[in-house]
C-alpha positions in Angstrom: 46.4 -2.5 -31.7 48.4 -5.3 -29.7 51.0 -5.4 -32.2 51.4 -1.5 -31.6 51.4 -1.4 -27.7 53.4 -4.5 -28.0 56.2 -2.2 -29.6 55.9 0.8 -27.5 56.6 -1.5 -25.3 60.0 -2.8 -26.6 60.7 0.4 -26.7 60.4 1.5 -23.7 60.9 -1.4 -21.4 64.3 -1.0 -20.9 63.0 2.2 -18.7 59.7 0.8 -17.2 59.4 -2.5 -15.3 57.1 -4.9 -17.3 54.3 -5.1 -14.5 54.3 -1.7 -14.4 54.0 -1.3 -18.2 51.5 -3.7 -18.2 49.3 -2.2 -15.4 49.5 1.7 -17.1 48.1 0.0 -20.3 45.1 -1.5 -18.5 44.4 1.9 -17.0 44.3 3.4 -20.3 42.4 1.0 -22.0 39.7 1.0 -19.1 39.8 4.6 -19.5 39.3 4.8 -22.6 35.9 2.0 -22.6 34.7 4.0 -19.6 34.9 7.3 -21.9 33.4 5.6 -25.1 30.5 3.7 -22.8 29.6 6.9 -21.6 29.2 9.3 -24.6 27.5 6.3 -26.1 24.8 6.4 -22.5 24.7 10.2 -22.9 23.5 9.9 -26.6 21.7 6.9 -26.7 19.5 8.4 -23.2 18.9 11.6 -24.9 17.5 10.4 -28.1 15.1 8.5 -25.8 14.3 11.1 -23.8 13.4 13.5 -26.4 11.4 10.2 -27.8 9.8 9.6 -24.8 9.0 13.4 -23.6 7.3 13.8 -26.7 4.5 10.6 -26.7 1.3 11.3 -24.4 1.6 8.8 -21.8 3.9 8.6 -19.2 4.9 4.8 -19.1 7.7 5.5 -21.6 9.0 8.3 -18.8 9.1 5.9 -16.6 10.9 3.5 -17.8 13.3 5.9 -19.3 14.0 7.6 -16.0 14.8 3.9 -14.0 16.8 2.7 -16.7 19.1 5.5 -16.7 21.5 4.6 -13.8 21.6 0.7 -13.9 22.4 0.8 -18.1 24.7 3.3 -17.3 26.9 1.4 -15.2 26.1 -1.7 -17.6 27.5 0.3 -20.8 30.8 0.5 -18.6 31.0 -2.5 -17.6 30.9 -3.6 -21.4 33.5 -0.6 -22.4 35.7 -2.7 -20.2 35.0 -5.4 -20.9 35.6 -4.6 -25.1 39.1 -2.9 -23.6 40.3 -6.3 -22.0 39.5 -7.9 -25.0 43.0 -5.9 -26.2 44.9 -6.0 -22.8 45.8 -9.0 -21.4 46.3 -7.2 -18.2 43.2 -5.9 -17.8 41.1 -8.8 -18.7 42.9 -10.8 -15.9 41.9 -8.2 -13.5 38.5 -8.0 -15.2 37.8 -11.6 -14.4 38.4 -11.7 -10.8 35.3 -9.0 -10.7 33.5 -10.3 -13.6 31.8 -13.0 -11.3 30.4 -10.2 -9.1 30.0 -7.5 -11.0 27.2 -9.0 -14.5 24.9 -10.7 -11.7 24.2 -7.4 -9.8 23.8 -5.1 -13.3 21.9 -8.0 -14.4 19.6 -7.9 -11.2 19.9 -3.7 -11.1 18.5 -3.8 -14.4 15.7 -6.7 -13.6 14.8 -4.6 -10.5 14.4 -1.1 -12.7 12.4 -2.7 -15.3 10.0 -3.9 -12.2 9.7 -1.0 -10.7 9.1 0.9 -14.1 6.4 -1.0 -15.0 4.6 -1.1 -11.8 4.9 2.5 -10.8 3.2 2.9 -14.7 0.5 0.5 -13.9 -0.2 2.2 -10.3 -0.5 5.5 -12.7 -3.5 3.8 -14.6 -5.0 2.5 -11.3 -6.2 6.0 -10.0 -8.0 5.3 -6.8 -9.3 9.2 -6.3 -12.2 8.7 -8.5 -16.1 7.6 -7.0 -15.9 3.7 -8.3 -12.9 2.8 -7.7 -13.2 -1.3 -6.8 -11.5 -2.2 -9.9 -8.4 0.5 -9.5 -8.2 -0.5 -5.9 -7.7 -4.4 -6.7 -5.2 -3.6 -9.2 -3.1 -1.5 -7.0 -3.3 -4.3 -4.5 -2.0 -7.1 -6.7 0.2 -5.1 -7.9 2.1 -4.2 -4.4 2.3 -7.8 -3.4 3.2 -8.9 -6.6 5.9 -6.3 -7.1 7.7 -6.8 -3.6 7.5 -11.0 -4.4 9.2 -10.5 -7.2 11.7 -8.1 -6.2 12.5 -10.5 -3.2 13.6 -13.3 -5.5 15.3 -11.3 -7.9 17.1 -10.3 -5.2 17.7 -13.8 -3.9 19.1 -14.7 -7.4 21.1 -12.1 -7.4 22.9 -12.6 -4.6 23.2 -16.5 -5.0 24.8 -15.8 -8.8 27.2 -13.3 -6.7 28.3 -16.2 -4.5 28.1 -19.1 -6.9 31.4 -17.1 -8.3 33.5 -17.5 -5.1 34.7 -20.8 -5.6 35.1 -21.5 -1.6 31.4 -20.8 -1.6 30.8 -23.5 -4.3 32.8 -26.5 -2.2 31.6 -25.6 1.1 27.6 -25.9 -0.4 29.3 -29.1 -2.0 30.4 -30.3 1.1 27.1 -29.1 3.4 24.9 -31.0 1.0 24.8 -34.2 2.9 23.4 -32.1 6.0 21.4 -30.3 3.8 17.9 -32.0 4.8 19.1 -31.6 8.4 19.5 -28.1 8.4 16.2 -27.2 6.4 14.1 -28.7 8.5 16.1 -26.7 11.1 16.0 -23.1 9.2 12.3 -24.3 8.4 11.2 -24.2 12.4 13.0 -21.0 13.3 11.6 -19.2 10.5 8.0 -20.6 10.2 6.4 -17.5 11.2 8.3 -15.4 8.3 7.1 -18.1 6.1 3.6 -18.4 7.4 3.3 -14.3 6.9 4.9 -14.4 3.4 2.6 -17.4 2.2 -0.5 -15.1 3.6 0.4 -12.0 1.3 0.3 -14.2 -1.2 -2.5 -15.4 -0.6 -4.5 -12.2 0.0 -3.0 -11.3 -3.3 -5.2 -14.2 -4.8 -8.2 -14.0 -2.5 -8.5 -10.2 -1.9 -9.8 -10.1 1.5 -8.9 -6.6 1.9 -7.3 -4.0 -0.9 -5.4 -0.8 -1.1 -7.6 2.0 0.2 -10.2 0.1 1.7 -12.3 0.6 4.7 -11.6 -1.7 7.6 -12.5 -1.9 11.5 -9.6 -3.5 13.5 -9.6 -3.9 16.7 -12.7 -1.4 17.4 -10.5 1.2 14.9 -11.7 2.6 12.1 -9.1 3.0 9.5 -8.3 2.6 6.1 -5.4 0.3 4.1 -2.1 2.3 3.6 -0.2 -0.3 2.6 -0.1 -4.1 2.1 3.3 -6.0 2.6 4.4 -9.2 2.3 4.3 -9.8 5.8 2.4 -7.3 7.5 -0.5 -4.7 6.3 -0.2 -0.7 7.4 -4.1 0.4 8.6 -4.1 4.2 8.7 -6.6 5.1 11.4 -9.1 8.2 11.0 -6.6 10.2 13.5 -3.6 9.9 11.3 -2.4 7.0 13.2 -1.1 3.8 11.7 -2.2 0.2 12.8 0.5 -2.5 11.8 -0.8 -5.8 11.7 -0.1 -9.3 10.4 -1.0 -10.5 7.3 -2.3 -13.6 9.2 -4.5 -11.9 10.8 -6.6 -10.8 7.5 -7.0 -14.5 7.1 -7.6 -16.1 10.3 -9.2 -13.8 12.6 -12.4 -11.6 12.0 -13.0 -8.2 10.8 -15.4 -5.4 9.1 -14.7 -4.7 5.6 -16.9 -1.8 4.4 -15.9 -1.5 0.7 -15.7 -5.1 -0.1 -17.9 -4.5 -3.0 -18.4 -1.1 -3.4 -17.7 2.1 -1.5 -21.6 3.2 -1.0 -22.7 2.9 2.4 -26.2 3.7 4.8 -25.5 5.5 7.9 -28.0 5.7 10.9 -28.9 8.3 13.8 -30.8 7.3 17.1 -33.1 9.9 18.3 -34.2 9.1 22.1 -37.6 11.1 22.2 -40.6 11.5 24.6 -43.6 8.9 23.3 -45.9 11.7 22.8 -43.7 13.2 20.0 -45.8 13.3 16.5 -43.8 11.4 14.5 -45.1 12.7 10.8 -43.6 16.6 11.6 -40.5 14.5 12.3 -40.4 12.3 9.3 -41.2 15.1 7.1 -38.9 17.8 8.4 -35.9 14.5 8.5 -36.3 13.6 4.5 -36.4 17.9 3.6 -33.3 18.2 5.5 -32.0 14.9 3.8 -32.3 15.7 0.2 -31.1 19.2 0.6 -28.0 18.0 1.7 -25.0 17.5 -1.1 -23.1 14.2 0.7 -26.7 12.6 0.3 -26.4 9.9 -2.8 -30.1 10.1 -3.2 -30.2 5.6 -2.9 -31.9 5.5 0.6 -33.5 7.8 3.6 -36.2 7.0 5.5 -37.5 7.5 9.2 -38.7 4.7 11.6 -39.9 3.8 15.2 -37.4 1.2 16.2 -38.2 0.6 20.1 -40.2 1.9 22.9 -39.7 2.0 26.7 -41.3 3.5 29.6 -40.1 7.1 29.4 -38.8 7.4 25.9 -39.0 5.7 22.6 -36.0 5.2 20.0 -36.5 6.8 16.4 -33.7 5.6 14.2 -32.8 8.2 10.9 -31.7 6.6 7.8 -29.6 7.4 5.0 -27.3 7.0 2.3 -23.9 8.4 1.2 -21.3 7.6 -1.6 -18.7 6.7 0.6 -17.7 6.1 4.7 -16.6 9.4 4.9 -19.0 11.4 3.5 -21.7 9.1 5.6 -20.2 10.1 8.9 -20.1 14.0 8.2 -23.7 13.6 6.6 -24.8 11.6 10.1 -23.3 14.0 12.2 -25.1 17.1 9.8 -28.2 15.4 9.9 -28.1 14.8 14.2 -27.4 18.1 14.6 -30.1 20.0 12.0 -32.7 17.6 13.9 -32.0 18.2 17.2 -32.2 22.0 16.3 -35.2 21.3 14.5 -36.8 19.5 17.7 -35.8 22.3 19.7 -37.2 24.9 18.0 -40.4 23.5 16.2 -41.4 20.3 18.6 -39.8 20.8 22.4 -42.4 18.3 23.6 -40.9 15.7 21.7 -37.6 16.3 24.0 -37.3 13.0 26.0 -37.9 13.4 29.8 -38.3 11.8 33.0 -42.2 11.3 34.5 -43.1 11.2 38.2 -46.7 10.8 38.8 -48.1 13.2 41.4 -50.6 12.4 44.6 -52.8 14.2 42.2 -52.6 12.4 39.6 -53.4 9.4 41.3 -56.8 10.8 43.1 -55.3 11.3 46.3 -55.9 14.6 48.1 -53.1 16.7 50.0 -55.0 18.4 53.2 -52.2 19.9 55.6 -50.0 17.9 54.6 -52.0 14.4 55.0 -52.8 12.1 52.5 -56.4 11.1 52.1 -58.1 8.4 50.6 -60.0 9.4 48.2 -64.1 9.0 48.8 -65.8 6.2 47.1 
């Protein structure tokens, strides 16, 4: 093939400059790779996609689907690079390009893979099912993990990239005697970056909280959206979100209500009048209870907490499957019993006492008080 373009170029030199000859041919060539590299994408892609649309699971989709556009652009790079093998030309230009271009296919393709195989593994970790402690720890690692990695793949990347300017390489050369100098200067100005990215890591390893859980923060109760290197998304019940620092899920205290499991008692306070009969109560509390369908049937049960003066406290107890479901079953069971009181028991209805003259064995007589005879 040289020998050929070598004599078309004889030929026709006397008519085209030689740098212009030379430059037409390295068009051509790189053309012609690009062409080649992608019939050979088009066909190779939709072998596997007929391969992968026809298993069961969906990994294999996945990773099909992210490795489309980075292999893509790595099957050209390669029909160029097999082109300048036969055109001087082109692999001169090819080089000063070369340096760049492999390191960010490489990463591309790095970054794919990684995102294939954790968006596969999140697909196994369903979190909508009743237990899911297990799913919910492995959807946590998995976030920090995933964005830890993707940050120094990433970092390679780019210092490949520059590693192929050769300025780049002689000032580093040069800046190495400073080099302790300005760490410990880059080290102070970006210690709370560090100190936040050393805590996701950590509550990667430690799990104080994970994906989905149940958290109070700051007197909000919320669950976790999201878990970052450096910070942690708490949606709140109202569909607000709470962004706080990872640090603060490691230094500073907070309520956790699905540490261990999602199954949780919820309580109602009754305020009642002391000469309500507790049994009626009790019994009409645990029928109302197990007839309804967000109780988990673990726990109910009905005691006299506290007495005062005028009233005494009657706390309700019960169990549900999850925070959710124990709020809307509280707020069910406060409002059946109050009806119930109403309507079966209104003495029990807390009120205020004033003892009467009467009562105390004085006599009213036009208006007079009078002691009472002895």
């Amino acid at each position: 093939m040289t020998d050929y373009i070598a004599s078309l170029r004889d030929r026709f030199q006397a008519d085209i400059p030689a740098w212009s000859w030379d430059l037409m041919v390295a068009l051509i060539a790189a053309t012609i790779g690009i062409l080649l590299a992608l019939l050979v994408h088009r066909i190779a892609f939709g072998v596997l996609r007929r391969v992968s649309h026809a298993s069961e699971g969906m990994t294999d989709n996945i990773v099909v689907e992210h490795l489309y556009r980075p292999t893509r652009w790595a099957l050209i790079a390669l029909g160029i690079v097999l082109a300048a093998r036969e055109t001087p030309a082109l692999s001169e230009i090819w080089q000063r390009f070369a340096g760049f271009v492999m390191p960010a296919l490489i990463g591309w393709i790095a970054l794919a893979i990684l995102k294939a195989f954790v968006e596969a593994a999140v697909l196994k970790a369903d979190i909508s099912v009743a237990d899911n402690l297990q799913a919910r720890r492995k959807r946590t690692r998995l976030a920090i993990f995933s964005r830890i990695a993707t940050f120094l793949i990433i970092f390679l990347t780019i210092g490949l990239m520059l590693l192929s300017i050769p300025g780049v390489r002689d000032i580093g050369v040069t800046l190495m005697a400073s080099a302790g100098l300005a760490g410990l200067a880059v080290g102070a100005a970006a210690q709370p970056a560090l100190k936040s990215l050393i805590s996701g890591l950590q509550m990667a390893l430690t799990e104080p909280i994970r994906i989905d859980d149940v958290v109070i923060v700051d007197g909000e109760w919320g669950r976790i959206e999201d878990i970052r290197t450096t910070y942690v998304v708490v949606k709140i019940w109202d569909e607000r979100r709470l962004i706080v620092p990872s640090t603060f899920f490691l230094e500073e205290t907070f309520q956790n209500w699905t540490r261990h499991g999602s199954e949780i008692l919820g309580t109602v306070f009754l305020h009642l009048d002391p000469l309500a009969e507790i049994a009626p109560i009790r019994a009409a509390f645990e029928t109302m209870v197990e007839a309804h369908p967000l109780w988990d049937g673990r726990a109910r049960g009905l005691q006299l907490t506290e007495t005062s003066t005028n009233s005494i406290e009657v706390r309700l107890l019960m169990s549900a499957a999850n925070a959710g479901n124990a709020f809307d079953l509280r707020c069910a069971i406060r409002e059946g019993m109050l009806d119930w009181i109403r309507l079966n028991q209104p003495t029990a209805i807390a009120r205020q006492r004033v003892d009467s003259p009467d009562a105390a064995g004085i006599e009213i007589d036009g208006g007079a008080a009078i002691d009472p005879p002895a």
